[in-house]
C-alpha positions as CSV (number, residue, x, y, z in Angstrom):
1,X,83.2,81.9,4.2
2,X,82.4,82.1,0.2
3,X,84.5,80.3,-1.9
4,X,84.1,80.5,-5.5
5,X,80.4,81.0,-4.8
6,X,80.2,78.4,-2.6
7,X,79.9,78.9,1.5
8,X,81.7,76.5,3.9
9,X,81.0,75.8,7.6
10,X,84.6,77.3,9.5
11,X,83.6,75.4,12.8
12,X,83.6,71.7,13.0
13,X,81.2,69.1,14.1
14,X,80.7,67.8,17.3
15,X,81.2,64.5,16.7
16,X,84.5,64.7,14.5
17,X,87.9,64.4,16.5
18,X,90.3,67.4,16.4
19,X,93.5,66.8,14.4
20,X,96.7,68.3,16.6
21,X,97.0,71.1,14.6
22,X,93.5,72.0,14.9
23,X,93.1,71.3,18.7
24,X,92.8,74.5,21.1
25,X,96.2,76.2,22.1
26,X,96.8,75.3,26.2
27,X,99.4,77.0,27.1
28,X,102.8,74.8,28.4
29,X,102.7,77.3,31.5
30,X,99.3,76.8,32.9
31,X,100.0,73.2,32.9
32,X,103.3,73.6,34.8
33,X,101.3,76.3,36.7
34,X,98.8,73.4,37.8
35,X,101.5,70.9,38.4
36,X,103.1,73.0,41.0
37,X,100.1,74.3,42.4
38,X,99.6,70.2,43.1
39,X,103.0,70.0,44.7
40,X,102.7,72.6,46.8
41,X,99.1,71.4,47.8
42,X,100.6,68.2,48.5
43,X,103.6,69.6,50.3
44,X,101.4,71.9,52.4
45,X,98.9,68.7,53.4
46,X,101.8,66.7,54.7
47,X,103.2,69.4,56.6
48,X,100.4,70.2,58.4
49,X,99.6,66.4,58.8
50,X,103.0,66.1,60.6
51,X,102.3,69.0,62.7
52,X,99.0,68.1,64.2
53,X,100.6,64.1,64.8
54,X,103.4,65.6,66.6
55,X,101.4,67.9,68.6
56,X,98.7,65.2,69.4
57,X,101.4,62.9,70.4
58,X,103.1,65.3,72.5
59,X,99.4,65.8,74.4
60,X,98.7,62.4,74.8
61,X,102.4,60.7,75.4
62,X,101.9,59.0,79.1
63,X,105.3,60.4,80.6
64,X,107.7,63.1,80.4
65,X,110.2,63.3,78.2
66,X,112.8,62.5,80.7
67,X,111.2,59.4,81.9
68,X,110.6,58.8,78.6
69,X,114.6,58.7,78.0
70,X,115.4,57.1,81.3
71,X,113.0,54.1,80.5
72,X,114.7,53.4,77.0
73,X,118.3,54.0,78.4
74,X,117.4,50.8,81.2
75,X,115.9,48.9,78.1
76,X,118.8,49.1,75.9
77,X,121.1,48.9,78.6
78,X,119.0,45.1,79.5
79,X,119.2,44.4,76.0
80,X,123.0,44.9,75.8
81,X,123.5,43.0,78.5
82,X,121.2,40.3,77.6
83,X,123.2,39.9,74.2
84,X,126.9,40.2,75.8
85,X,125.4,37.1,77.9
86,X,123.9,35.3,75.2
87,X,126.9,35.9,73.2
88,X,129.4,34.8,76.0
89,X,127.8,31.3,76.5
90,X,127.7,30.7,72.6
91,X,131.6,31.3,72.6
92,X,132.1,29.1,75.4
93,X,130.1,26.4,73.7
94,X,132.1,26.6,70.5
95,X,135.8,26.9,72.2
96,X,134.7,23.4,73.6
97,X,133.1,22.4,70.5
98,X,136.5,23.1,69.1
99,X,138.7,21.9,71.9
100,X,137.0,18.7,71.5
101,X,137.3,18.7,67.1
102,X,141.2,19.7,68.0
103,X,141.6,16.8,69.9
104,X,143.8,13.6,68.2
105,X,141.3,10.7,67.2
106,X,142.6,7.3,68.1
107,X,143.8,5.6,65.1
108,X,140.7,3.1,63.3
């Protein structure tokens, strides 16, 4: 460019940092364009992820789905009666705990 007889350089050197005006216009939509193109990436990945663990562990699960069922019915069904037990005991031990704090204490 000549300016008053004088040429200047329109481009800028290498190692001189861009202000913000002067900085190359990237669009706001290509950006969001790449951030959804991540999310959906990522979305995709676990979905396929889930997929192929759900179908490997329907291949490889040692028993049928209704065995399956009946073995963790008969385990909660122990465990429920294993608490109602261990609960039971405990409230005998502190009615007599009780009973025996209830009871008059000869005078000192």
């Amino acid at each position: 460019m000549c300016l008053g007889g004088k040429t200047t350089q329109t481009h800028t050197p290498a190692n001189r940092r861009l202000s913000s005006y002067e900085k190359p216009f990237v669009s706001e939509r290509s950006n969001k364009e790449a951030e959804m193109n991540k999310f959906f990436n990522f979305i995709a990945g676990a979905t396929l992820g889930a997929l192929v663990g759900a179908s490997v562990a329907i291949l490889l699960a040692p028993t049928s789905g209704d065995e399956l069922q009946a073995q963790i019915k008969a385990q909660v069904e122990q465990i429920q009666l294993e608490v109602k037990t261990a609960a039971s005991n405990r409230r005998s031990e502190l009615e007599n705990q009780l009973s025996t704090l209830r009871e008059p204490r000869p005078p000192a």
